[in-house]
VOPAGU-2260 file (C-alpha; in pm, 1 decimal, decimal comma):
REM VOPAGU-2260
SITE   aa  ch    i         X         Y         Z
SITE  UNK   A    0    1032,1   13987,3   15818,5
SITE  UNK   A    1     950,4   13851,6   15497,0
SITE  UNK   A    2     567,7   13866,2   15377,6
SITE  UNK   A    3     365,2   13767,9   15086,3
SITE  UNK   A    4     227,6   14124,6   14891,7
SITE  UNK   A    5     -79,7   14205,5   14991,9
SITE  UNK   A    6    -336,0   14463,6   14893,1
SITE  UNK   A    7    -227,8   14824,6   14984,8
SITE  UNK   A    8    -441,7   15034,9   15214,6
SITE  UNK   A    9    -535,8   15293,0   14966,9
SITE  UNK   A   10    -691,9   14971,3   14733,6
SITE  UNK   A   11    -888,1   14846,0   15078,9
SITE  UNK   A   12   -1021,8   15151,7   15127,7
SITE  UNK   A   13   -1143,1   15243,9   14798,0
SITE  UNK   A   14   -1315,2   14874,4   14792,2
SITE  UNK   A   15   -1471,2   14950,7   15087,9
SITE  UNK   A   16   -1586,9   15280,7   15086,0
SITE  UNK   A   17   -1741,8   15177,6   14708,6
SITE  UNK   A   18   -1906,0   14891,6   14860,8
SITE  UNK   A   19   -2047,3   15096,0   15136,6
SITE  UNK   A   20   -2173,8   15344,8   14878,4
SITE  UNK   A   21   -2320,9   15062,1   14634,8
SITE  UNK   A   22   -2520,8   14942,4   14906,7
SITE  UNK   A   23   -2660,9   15297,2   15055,7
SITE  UNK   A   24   -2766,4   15355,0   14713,0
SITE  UNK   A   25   -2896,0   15019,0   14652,7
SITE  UNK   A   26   -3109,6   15044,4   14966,0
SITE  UNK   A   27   -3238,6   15438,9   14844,3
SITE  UNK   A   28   -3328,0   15310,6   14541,5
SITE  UNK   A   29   -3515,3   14959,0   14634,9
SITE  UNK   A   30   -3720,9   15223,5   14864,5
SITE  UNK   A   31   -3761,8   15459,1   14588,1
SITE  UNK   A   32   -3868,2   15210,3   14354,9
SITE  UNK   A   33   -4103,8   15052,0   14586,6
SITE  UNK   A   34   -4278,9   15425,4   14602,0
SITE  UNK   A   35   -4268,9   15474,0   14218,8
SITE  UNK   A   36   -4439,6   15156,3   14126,3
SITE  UNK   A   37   -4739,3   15261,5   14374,1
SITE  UNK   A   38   -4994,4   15133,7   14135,5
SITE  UNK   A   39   -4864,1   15012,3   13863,1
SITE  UNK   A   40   -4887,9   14651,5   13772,5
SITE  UNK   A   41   -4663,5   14421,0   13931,3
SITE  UNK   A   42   -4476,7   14299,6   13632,7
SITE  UNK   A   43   -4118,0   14402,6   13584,9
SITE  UNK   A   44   -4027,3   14716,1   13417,9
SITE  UNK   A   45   -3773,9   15049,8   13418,5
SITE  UNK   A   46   -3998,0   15347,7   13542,1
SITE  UNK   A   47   -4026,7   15615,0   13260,9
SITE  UNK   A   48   -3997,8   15985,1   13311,7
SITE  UNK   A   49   -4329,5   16057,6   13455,1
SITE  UNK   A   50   -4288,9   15807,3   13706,4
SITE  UNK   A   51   -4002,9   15994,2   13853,3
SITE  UNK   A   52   -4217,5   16332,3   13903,8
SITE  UNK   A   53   -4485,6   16143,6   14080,5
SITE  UNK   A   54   -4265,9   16107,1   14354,8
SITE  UNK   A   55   -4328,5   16516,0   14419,2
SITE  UNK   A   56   -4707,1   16473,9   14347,8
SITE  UNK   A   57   -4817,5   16394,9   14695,7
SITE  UNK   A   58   -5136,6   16303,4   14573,8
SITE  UNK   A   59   -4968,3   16022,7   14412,0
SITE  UNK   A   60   -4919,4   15863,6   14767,0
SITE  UNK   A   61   -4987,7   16095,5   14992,2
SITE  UNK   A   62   -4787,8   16290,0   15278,8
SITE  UNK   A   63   -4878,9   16105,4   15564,1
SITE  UNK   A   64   -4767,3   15793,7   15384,6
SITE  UNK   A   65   -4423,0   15926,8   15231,4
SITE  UNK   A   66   -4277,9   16186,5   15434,1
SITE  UNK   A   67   -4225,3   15945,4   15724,8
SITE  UNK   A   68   -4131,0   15645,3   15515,6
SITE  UNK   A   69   -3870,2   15838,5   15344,2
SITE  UNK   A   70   -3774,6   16016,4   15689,1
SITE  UNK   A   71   -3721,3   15655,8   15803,9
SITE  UNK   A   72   -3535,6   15534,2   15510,0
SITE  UNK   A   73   -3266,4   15809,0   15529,4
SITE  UNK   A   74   -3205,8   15806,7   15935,2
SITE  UNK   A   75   -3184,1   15358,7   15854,2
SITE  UNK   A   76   -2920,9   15503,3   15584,3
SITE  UNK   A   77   -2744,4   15762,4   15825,7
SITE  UNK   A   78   -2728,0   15536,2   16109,3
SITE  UNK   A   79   -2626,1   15237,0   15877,0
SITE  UNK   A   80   -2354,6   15486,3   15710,2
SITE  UNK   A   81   -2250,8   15591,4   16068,1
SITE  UNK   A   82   -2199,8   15214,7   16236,8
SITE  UNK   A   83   -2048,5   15076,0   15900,2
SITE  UNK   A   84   -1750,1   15375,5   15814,0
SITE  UNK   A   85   -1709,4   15341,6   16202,8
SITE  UNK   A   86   -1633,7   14983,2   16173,6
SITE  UNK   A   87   -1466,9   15028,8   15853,3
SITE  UNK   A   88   -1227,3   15271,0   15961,3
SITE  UNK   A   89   -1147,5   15065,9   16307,6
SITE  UNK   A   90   -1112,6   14738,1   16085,2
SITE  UNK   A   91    -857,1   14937,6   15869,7
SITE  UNK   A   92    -665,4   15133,2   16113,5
SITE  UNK   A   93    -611,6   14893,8   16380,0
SITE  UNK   A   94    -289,6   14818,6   16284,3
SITE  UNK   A   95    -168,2   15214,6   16278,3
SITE  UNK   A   96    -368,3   15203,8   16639,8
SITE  UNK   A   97    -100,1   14948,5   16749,3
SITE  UNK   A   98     178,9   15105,5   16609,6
SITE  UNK   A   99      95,9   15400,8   16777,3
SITE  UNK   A  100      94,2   15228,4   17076,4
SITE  UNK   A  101     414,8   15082,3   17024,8
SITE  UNK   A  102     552,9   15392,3   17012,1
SITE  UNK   A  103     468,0   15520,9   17368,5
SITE  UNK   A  104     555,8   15168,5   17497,9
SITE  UNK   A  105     880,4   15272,8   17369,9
SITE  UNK   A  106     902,2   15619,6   17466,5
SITE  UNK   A  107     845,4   15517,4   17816,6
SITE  UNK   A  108    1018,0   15220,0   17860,9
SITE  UNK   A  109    1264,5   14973,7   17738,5
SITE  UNK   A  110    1333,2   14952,6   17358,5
SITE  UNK   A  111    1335,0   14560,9   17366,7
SITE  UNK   A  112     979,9   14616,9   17284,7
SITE  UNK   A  113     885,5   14502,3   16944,2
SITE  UNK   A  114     517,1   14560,6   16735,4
SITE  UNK   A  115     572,9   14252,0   16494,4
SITE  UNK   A  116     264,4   14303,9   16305,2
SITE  UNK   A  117      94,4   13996,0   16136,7
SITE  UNK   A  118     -60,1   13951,4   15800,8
SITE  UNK   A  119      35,5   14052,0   15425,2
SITE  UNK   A  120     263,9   14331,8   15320,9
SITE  UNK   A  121      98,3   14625,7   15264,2
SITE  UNK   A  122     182,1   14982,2   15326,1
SITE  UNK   A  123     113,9   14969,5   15703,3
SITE  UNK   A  124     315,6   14644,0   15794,8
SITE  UNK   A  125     602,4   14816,9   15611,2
SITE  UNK   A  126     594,3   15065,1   15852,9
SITE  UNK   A  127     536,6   14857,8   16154,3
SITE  UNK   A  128     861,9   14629,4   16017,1
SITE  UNK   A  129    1053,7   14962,7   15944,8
SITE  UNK   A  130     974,2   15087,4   16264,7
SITE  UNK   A  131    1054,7   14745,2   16457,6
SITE  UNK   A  132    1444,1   14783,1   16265,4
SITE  UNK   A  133    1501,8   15136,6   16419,3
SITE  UNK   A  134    1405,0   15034,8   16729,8
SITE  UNK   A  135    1638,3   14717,5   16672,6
SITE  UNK   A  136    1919,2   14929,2   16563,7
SITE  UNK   A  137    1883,3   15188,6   16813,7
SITE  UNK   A  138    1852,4   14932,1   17087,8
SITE  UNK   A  139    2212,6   14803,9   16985,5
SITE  UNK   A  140    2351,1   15225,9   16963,4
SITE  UNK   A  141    2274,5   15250,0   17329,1
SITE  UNK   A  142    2397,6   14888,2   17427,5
SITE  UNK   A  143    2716,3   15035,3   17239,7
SITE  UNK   A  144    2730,1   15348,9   17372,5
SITE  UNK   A  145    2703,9   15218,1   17712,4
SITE  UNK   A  146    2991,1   14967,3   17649,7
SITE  UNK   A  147    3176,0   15271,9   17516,6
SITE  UNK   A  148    3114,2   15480,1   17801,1
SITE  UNK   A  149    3191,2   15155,3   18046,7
SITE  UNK   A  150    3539,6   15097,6   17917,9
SITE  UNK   A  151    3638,9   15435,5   17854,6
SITE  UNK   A  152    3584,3   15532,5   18202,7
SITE  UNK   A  153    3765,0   15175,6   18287,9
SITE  UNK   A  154    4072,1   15267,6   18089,1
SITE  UNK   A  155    4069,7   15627,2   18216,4
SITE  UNK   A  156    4040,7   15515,2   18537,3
SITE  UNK   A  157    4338,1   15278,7   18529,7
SITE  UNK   A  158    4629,7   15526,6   18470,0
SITE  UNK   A  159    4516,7   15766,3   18750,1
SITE  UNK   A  160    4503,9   15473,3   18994,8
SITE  UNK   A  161    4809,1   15339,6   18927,8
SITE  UNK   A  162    4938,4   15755,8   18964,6
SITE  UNK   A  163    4810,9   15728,3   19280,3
SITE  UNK   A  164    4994,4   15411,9   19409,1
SITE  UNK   A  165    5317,8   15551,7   19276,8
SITE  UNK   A  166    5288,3   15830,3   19452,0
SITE  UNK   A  167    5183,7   15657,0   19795,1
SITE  UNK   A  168    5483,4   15472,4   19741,0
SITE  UNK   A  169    5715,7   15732,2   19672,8
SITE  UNK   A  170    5553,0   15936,9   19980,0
SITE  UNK   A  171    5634,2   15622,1   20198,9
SITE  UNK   A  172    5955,1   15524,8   20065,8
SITE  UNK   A  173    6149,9   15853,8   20071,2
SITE  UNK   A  174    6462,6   15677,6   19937,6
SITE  UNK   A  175    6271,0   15520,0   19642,0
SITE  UNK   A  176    6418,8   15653,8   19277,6
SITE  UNK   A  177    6288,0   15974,7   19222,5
SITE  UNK   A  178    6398,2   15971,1   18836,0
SITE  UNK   A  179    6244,7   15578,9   18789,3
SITE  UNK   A  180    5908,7   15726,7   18978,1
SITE  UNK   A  181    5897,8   16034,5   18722,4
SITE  UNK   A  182    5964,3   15834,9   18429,8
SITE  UNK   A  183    5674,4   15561,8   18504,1
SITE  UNK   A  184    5469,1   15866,2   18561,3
SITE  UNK   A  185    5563,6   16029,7   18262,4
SITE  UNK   A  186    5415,6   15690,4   18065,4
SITE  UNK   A  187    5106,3   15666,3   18279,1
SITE  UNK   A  188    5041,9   16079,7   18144,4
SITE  UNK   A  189    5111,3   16008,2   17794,9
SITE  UNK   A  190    4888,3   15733,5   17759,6
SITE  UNK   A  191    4665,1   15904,2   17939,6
SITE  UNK   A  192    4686,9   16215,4   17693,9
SITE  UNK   A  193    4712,8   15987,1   17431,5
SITE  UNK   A  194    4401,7   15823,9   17495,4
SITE  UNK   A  195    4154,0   16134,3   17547,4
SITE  UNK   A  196    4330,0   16218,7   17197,8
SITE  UNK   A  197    4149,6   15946,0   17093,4
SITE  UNK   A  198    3846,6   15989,4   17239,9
SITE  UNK   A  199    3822,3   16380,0   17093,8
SITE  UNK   A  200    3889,8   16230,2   16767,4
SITE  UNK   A  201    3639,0   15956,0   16738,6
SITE  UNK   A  202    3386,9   16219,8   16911,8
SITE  UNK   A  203    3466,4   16441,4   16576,3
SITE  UNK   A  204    3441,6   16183,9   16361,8
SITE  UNK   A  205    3063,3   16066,0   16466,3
SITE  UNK   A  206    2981,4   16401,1   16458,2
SITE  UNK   A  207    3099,1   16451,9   16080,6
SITE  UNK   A  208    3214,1   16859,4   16216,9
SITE  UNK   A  209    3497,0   16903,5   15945,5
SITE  UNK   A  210    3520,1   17055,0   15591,8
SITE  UNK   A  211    3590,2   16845,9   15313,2
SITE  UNK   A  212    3793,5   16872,0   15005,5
SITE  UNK   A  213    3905,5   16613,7   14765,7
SITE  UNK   A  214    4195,6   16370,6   14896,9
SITE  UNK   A  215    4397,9   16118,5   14690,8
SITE  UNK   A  216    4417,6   15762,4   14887,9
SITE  UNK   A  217    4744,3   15677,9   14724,9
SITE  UNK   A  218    4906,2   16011,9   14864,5
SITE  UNK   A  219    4786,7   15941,2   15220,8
SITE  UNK   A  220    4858,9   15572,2   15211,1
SITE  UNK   A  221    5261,5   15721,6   15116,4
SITE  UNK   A  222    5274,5   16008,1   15405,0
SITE  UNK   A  223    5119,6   15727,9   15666,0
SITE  UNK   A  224    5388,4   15481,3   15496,2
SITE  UNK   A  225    5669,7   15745,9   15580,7
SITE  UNK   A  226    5511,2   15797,6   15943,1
SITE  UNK   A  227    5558,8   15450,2   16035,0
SITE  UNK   A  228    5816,8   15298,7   15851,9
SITE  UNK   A  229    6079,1   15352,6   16144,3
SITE  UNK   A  230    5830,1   15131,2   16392,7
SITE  UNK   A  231    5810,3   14882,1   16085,2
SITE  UNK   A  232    6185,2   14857,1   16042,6
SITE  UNK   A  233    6248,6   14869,7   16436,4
SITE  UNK   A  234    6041,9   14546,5   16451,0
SITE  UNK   A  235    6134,3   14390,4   16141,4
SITE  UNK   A  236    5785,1   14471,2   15946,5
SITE  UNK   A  237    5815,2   14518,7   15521,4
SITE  UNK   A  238    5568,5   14774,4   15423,3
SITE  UNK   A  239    5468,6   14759,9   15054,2
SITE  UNK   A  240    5285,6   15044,0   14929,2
SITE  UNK   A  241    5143,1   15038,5   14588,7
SITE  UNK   A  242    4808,2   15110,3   14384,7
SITE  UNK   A  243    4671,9   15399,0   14192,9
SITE  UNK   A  244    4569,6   15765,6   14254,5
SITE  UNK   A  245    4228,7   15745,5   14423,6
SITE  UNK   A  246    4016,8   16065,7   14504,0
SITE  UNK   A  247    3772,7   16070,4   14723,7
SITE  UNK   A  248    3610,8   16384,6   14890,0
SITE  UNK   A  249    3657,3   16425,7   15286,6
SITE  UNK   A  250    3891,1   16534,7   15535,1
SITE  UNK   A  251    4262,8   16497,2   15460,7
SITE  UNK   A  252    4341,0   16517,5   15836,2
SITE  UNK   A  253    4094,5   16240,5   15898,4
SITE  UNK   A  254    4160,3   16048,5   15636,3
SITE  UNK   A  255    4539,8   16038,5   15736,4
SITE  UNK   A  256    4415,3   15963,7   16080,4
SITE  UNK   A  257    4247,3   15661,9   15915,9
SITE  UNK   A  258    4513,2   15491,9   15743,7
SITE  UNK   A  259    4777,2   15556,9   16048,8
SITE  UNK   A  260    4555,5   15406,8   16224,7
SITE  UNK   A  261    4542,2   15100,3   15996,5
SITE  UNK   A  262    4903,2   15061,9   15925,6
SITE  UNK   A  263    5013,5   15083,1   16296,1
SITE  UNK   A  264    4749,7   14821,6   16406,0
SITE  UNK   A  265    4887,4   14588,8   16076,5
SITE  UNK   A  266    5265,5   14664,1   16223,5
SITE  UNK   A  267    5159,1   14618,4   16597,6
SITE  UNK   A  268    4950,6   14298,0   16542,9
SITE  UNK   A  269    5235,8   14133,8   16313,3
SITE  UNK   A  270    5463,9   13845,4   16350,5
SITE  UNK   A  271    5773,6   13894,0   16571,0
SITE  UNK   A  272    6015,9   13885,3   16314,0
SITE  UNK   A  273    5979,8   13870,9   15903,5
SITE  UNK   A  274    5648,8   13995,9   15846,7
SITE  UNK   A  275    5488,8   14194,0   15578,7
SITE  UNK   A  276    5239,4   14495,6   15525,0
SITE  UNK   A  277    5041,8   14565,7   15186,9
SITE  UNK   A  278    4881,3   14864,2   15151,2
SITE  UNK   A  279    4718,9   14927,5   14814,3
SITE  UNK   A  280    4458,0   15196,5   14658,9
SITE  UNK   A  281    4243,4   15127,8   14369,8
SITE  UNK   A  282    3959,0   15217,3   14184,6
SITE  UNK   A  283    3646,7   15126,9   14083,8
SITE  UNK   A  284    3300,7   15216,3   13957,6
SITE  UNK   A  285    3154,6   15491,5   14213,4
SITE  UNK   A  286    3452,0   15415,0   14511,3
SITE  UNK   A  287    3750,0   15420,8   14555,8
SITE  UNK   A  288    3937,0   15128,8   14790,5
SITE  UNK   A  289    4205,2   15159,2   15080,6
SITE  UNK   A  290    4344,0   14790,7   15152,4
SITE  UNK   A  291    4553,1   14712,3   15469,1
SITE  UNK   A  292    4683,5   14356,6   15507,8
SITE  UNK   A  293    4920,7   14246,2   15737,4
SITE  UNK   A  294    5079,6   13868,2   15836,3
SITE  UNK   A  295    5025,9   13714,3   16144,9
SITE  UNK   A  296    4814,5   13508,2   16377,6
SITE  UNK   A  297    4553,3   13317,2   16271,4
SITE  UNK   A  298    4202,0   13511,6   16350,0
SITE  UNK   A  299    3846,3   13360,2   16382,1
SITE  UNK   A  300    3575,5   13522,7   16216,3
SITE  UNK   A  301    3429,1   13543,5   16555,4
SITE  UNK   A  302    3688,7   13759,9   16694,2
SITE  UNK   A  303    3724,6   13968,0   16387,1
SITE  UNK   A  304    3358,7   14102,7   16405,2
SITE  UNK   A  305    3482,8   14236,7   16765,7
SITE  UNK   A  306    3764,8   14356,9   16650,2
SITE  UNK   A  307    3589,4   14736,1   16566,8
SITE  UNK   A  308    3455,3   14812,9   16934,1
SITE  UNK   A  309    3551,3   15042,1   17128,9
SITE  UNK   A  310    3879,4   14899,3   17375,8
SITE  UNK   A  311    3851,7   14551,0   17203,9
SITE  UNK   A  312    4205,8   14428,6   17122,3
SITE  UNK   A  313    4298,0   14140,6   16877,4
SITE  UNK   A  314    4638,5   13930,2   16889,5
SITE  UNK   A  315    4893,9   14009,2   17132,3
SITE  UNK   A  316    5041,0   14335,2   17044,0
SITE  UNK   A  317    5447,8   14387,3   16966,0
SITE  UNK   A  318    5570,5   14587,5   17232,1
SITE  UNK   A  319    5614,7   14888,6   17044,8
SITE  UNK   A  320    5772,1   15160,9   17313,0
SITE  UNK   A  321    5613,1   15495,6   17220,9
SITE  UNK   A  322    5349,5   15369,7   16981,3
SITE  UNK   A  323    5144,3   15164,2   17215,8
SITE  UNK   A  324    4804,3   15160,4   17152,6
SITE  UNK   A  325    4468,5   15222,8   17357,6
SITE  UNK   A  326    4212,3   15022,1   17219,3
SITE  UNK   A  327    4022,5   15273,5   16963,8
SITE  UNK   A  328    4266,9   15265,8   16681,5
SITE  UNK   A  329    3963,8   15023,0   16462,9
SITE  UNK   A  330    3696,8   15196,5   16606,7
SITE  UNK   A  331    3815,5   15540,4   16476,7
SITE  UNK   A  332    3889,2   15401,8   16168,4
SITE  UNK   A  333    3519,6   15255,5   16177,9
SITE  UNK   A  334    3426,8   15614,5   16265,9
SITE  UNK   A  335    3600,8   15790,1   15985,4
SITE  UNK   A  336    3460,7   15549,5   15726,3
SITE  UNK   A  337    3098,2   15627,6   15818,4
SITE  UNK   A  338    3198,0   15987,8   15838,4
SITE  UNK   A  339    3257,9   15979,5   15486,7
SITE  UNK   A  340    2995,1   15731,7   15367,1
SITE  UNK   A  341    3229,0   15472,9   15329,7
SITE  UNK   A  342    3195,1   15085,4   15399,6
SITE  UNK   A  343    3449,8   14945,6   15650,8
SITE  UNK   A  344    3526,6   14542,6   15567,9
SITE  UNK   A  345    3749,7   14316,5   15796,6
SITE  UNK   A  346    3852,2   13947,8   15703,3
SITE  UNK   A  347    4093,0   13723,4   15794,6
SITE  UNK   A  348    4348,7   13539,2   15614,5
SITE  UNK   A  349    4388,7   13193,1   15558,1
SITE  UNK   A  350    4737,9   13172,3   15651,8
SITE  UNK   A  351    4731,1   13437,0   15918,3
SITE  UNK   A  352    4666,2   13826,1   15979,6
SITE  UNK   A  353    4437,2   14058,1   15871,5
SITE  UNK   A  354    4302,2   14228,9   15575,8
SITE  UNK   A  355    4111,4   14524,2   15580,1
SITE  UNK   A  356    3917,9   14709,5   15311,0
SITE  UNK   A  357    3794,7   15089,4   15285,5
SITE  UNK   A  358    3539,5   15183,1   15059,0
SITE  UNK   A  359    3468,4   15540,0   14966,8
SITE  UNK   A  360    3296,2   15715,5   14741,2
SITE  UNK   A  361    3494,4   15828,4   14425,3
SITE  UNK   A  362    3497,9   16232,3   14407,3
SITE  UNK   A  363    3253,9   16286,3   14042,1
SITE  UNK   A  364    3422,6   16546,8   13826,6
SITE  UNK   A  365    3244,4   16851,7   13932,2
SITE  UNK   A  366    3320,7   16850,8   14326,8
SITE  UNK   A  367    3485,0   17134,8   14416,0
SITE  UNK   A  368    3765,5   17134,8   14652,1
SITE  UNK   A  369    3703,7   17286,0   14982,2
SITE  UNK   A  370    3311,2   17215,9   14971,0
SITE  UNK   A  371    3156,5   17233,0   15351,4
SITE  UNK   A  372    2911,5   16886,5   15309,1
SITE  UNK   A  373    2692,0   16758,9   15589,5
C-alpha cells in the first residue's frame, strides 16, 4: 500500500509527552505565582529571590491557606497527568492494539484476514503493511501446498489403480498375456518410482539439507548435454551448448539435477522434427546465468506463469519412451533455484518455445570449497 510519510511514533510521542509536561508546569507555576505575588502590587513583574523563600514562611500566607491549596493543585496535576498520558498512550497505540488483534484473528482462524491500517506511513503502519504481506504470502504457501499435496496424491494414486485393474483382469482372464501384463506393470512401477524420486528430491531441495561447494555452470550444462543428447538425437532435437565458465557455490548434485531437468523439458516440449536447444552460461556482476531455450509451440504468458507448479504440464509432450516425465521437472528446478538464492525467469518466444533463465549468485574469491551454508 502506498502512503504519504508521516511523522514517526518516536517524534509523536516526544511532542506529546513535552506538551503534557509544558502544561503541568505551566499550571504549577500560574499557582505558584499566584501565591508569590500575595501582596505585592498588581502590576507585572519577575519575582526576585526573596519572593521565592516566602513561599516557606508560612506567615507569609499562612498554613491553613497554602497547605490545602497546594495539596489541591498537585492531586488537579496528578489526576490531570493520569487521564491525559492515559489518553495519550491509547491515542498512540491504538493502531499496535489492532495489530495485535489481527494477529489472534489469524492464529485462530483463516489467514484471508487482513489489518489494512489507514493513515500516513509511519513506523507502525509499516508494520501493519509488512505484516498484512506475510500473511498474503503465507496464505498463497498453504493454497500451494495444498495443491501440491492434492495432485501428488492424484498422480500417486493413478498408477496403483490402474495396477489393480490389470491385475483383476489378468485374475479373470487366465489366458490373457502374462509377458504384455508384466511389462505394462513394469511401466506403471517405474513411473511410480520415478515419481516419489521426484518428490524426495524437491522435499530436499525446500529444505536446503546439502553441503555446498563451488560448481562451474558451463561444466554441468556439458555433463547434462552428454546425458541427453541420445533422447535429442532419437527425436531429432540440436542441442547447442556454449557460454563461459560460471561458478557459483551450491550443490553439484543439485545443480545437475537442475539443468537435466531443464534440458529434458526443452527436448520433450520441442517440435516433432528439426528443432533446436541453446543452452548457454554467462557471467555477470554478482551472478552467474544458466539459459535454456528450446523451439516450439507458441506459449501465452498466461500459461507460462503456471508452468512452475507442481503437476502442471505445458505443450503436448514428445513421446519420449523411458524419459517420460511426471509433472515436477519445473517445479524442482524452481526448488533448486531458491535453494541456492537464485532467481528462476520463464518467457516465451515470439516465434515459439521457451526460454528459461537461472540466476545465481557468483562464488566471491574467498569461498572455500566444501563450506556447509544454511
Amino acid at each position: 500500500m502506498d502512503r504519504r510519510q508521516g511523522l514517526s511514533v518516536r517524534l509523536k510521542l516526544t511532542l506529546s509527552y513535552a506538551g503534557f509536561l509544558v502544561v503541568a508546569g505551566a499550571l504549577l507555576l500560574a499557582a505558584v505565582w499566584t501565591f508569590l505575588l500575595r501582596g505585592r502590587s498588581d502590576s507585572f513583574h519577575l519575582p526576585a529571590r526573596s519572593d521565592f523563600l516566602r513561599v516557606f514562611d508560612t506567615s507569609n500566607f499562612g498554613p491553613v491557606v497554602f497547605v490545602p491549596a497546594g495539596i489541591l493543585v498537585l492531586a488537579f496535576l496528578l489526576v490531570f497527568g493520569l487521564v491525559g498520558g492515559w489518553i495519550l498512550a491509547g491515542r498512540i497505540l491504538a493502531p499496535l492494539l489492532r495489530i495485535t488483534d489481527a494477529t489472534r484473528r489469524v492464529a485462530d482462524g483463516p489467514l484471508f484476514h487482513r489489518i489494512r491500517l489507514p493513515g500516513r506511513r509511519d513506523e507502525f503502519r509499516e508494520l501493519a503493511d509488512s505484516f498484512d504481506m506475510m500473511l498474503a504470502q503465507l496464505e498463497s504457501h498453504v493454497a500451494e501446498q495444498q495443491r501440491f499435496a492434492a495432485n501428488a496424491s492424484h498422480e500417486l494414486r493413478t498408477p496403483l489403480a490402474v495396477t489393480q485393474t490389470l491385475l483383476d483382469v489378468a485374475r479373470n482372464d487366465p489366458d490373457h498375456d502374462i509377458c504384455e501384463l508384466v511389462e505394462r506393470l513394469r511401466a506403471l512401477n517405474t513411473r511410480a518410482i520415478d515419481l516419489t524420486e521426484a518428490l524426495l528430491l524437491l522435499s530436499r531441495a525446500n529444505q536446503r539439507s546439502f553441503a555446498r561447494e563451488q560448481v562451474d555452470l558451463s561444466l554441468i550444462a556439458e555433463e547434462a548435454t552428454e546425458t541427453l543428447l541420445p533422447l535429442a538425437e532419437k527425436h531429432g532435437v540440436t542441442v547447442e551448448t556454449s557460454g563461459e565458465v560460471s561458478v557459483t557455490v551450491g550443490s553439484q548434485a543439485l545443480l545437475l539435477q537442475l539443468t537435466t531437468n531443464l534440458l529434458h523439458n526443452a527436448i520433450g516440449h520441442n517440435l516433432p522434427d528439426q528443432g533446436m536447444v541453446w543452452v548457454n552460461t554467462s557471467v555477470r556482476p554478482r551472478t552467474v546465468v544458466l539459459t535454456v531455450e528450446n523451439t516450439g509451440e507458441k506459449l501465452t504468458s498466461q500459461l507460462v506463469s503456471t508452468l512452475t507448479e507442481p503437476f502442471q504440464r505445458g505443450t503436448e509432450r514428445l513421446h519420449t519412451a523411458g524419459h517420460a516425465g511426471v509433472g515436477l521437472g519445473l517445479a524442482i528446478v524452481k526448488s533448486i533455484a531458491q535453494a541456492h538464492d537464485g532467481i528462476l525467469t520463464l518467457t516465451p518466444r515470439p516465434a515459439g518455445g521457451l526460454r528459461v533463465t537461472v540466476q545465481l549468485p557468483a562464488a566471491s574469491a574467498g569461498t572455500r570449497a566444501g563450506d556447509d551454508q544454511p
